[in-house]
C-alpha positions in Angstrom: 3.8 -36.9 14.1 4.9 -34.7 10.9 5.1 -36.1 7.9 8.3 -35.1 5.4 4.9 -33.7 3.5 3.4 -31.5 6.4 7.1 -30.4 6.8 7.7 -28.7 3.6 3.9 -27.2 4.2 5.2 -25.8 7.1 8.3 -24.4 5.8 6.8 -23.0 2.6 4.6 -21.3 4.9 7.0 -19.7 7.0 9.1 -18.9 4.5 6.1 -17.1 2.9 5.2 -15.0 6.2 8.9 -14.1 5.9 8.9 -12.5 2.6 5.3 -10.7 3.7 7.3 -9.5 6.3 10.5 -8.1 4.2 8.1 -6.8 1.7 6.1 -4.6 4.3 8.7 -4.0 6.5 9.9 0.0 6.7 13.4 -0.9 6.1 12.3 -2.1 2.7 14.7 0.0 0.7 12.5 2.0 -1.7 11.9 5.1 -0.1 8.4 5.3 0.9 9.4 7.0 3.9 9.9 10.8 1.5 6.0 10.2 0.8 3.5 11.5 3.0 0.4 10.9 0.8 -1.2 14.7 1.2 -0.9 14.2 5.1 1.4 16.8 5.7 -0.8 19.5 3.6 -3.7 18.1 5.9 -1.6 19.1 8.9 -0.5 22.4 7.1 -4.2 23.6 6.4 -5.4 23.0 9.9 -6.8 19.6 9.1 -5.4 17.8 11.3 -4.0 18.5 14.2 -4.0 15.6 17.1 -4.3 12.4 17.5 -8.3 11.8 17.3 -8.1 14.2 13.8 -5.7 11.7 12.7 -7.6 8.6 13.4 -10.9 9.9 11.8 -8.5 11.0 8.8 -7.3 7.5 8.2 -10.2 5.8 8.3 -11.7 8.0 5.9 -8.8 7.5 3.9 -8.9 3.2 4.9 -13.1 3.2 3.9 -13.4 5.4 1.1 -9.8 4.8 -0.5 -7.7 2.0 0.0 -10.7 -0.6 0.4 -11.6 0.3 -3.0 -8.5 0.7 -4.8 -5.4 -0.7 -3.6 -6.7 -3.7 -1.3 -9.1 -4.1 -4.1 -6.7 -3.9 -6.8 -3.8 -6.6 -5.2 -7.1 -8.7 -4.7 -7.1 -9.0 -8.4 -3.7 -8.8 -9.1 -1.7 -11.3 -6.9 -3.7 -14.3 -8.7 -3.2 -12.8 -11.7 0.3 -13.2 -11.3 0.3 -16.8 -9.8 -2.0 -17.7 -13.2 0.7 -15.5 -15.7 -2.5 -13.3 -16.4 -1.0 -9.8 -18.5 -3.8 -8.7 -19.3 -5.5 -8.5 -16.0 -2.3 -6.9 -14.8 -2.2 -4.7 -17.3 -5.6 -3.7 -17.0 -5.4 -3.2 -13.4 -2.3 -1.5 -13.1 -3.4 1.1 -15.5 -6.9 1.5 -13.7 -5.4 2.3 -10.8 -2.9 5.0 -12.2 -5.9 7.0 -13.6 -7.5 7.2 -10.3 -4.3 8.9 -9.0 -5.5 12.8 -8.8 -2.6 14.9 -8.5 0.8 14.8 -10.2 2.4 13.9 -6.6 0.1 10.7 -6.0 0.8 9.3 -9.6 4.6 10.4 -9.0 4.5 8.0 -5.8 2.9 5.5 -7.5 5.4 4.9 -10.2 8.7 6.0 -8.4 7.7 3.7 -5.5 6.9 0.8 -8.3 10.2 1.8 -10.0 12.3 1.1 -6.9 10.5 -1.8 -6.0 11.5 -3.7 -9.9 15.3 -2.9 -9.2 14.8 -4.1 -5.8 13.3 -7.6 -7.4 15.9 -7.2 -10.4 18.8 -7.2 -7.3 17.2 -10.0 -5.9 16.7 -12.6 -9.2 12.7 -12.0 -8.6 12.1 -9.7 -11.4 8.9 -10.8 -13.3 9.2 -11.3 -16.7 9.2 -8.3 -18.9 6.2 -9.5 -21.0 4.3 -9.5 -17.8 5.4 -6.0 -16.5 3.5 -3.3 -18.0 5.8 -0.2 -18.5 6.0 2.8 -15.6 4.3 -0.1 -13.6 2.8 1.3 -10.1 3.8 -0.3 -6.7 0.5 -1.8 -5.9 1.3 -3.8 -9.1 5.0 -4.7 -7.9 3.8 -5.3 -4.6 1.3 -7.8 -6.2 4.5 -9.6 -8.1 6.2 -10.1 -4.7 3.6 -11.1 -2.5 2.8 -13.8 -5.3 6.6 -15.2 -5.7 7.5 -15.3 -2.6 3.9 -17.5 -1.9 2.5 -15.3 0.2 -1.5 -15.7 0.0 -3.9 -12.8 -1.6 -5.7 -12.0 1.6 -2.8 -11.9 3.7 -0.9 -9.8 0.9 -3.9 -7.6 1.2 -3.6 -7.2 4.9 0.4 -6.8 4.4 -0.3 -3.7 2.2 -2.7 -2.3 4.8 -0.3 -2.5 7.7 2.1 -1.0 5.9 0.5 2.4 4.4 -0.8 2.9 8.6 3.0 2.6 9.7 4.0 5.0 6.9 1.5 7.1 7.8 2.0 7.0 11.5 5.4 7.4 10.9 4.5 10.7 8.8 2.7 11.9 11.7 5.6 11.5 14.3 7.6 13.7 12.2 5.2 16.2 10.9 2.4 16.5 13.8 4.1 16.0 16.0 2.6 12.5 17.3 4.2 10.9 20.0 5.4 7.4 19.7 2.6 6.2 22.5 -0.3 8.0 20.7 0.8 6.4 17.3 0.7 3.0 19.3 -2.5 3.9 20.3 -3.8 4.8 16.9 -2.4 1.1 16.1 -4.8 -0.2 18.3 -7.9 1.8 17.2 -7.1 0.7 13.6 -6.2 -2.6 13.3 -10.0 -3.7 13.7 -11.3 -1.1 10.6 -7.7 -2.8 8.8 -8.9 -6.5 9.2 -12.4 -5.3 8.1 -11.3 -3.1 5.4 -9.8 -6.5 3.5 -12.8 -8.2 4.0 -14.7 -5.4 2.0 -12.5 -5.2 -0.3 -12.0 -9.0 -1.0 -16.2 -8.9 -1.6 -16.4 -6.2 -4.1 -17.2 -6.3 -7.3 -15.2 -4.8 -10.4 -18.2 -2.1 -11.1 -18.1 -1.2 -7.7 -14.4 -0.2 -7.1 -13.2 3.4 -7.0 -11.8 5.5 -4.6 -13.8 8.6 -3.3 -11.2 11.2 -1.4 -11.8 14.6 -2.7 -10.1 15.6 0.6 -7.3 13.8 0.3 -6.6 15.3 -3.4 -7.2 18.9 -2.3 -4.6 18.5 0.4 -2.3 16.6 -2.3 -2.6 19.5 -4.8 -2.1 22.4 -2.3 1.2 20.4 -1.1 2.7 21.2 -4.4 3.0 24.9 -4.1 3.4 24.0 -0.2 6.3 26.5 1.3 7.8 24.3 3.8 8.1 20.6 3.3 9.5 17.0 4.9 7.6 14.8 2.5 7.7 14.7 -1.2 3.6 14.5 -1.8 
C-alpha cells in the first residue's frame, strides 16, 4: 500500500516529467523552429543530401558537439541552479557563448535564451535577476527550467538531446526533403548514440569539454551570404 509519503513522491515525479515534457516539446513557443543550426547550408553545399548523409552528420554533430558543450554544460548548470550557484552559472553561460563560431550560432543562442526568460517571466518561473547573467543563452534558461520544475540533471540532459534531433529532423523534412518515415527511422538509429552521448558527457571533466565542429561552422558562415533560405542560421 502507498503511503500519503510515497504519494507526493510520485506526484512530484510526474509532475516533473510533465514540465520536461513542455520544456522540450516543439510547440514550446520560442521559435526554435526558424533555426536550422548550419544544416540547411550543409544541404546547400552538397553535404548532405539523403538520409544516411544525415545520420552520419548528426552524430558527428551529437559526439564531437553537443556531448561536450551543451549536455556537458546543463550537467553543470541545473545543480547550480538547485544550490543558487551565480557564479557557476555565470561562468558557464559565458563559456559556452564563446564557443559559438559564427554570428548566426551566438544569435540562436541568445534570441532562443531571450524567448525562453519571457516565457518563464509569463509563467511566474523567472529566476531571480541576481542569478541571470545578462544576454543569457538557452542552454542556461533551459537549465533554470529543468531545475524548477524538479526535473533531474540527467534526465534534463537527455530532454535537451531529444529535442535538438526533433528540430533537426524537422529541419530536414523541410529543407531535404526527408520524408516523415525516414526521419522516424533516423529516430531509431539515434536514440542509442543520444542515451550514450549523456553518459559521456555526465563523465567529463571541466578541462576536457569543448566542442570540435569545424564543419558545422563553415556551413554556418557560408549560410549567411546564403541566396535562398527557410532557416535563420
Amino acid at each position: 500500500m502507498l503511503t500519503e509519503k510515497d504519494d507526493t513522491v510520485s506526484v512530484a515525479s510526474d509532475l516533473a516529467l510533465l514540465g520536461l515534457m513542455q520544456l522540450v516539446s516543439p510547440a514550446l513557443p520560442i521559435g526554435a523552429f526558424a533555426w536550422s543550426q548550419g544544416l540547411e547550408s550543409a544541404f546547400e553545399l552538397g553535404w548532405v543530401s539523403n538520409e544516411d548523409e544525415l545520420g552520419a552528420w548528426l552524430e558527428g554533430v551529437l559526439d564531437d558537439g553537443l556531448t561536450h558543450a551543451e549536455l556537458a554544460v546543463i550537467a553543470r548548470m541545473v545543480p547550480a541552479w538547485r544550490q543558487g550557484d551565480g557564479a557557476v552559472i555565470a561562468e558557464w553561460d559565458g563559456w559556452l557563448a564563446a564557443c559559438r563560431e559564427t554570428r548566426e550560432l551566438a544569435e540562436e543562442d541568445r534570441q532562443l535564451g531571450a524567448s525562453l526568460l519571457r516565457l518563464m517571466t509569463s509563467l511566474d518561473m523567472a529566476p531571480a535577476a541576481e542569478m541571470l547573467p545578462d544576454n543569457a543563452g538557452y542552454v542556461t534558461l533551459f537549465s533554470a527550467m529543468a531545475a524548477s520544475r524538479g526535473v533531474g540533471t540527467h534526465a534534463a540532459m537527455l530532454g535537451f538531446a531529444w529535442a535538438w534531433l526533433e528540430n533537426q529532423l524537422a529541419v530536414a523534412c523541410k529543407a531535404l526533403p526527408l520524408g516523415h518515415s525516414a526521419a522516424q527511422r533516423l529516430i531509431e538509429r539515434l536514440r542509442p548514440a543520444l542515451v550514450a552521448a549523456v553518459t559521456r558527457a555526465e563523465a567529463l571533466e571541466d578541462d576536457q569539454l569543448g566542442p570540435a565542429l569545424p564543419g558545422l561552422a563553415l556551413a554556418s558562415a557560408q549560410h549567411e551570404t546564403q541566396y535562398s533560405r527557410l532557416f535563420r542560421s
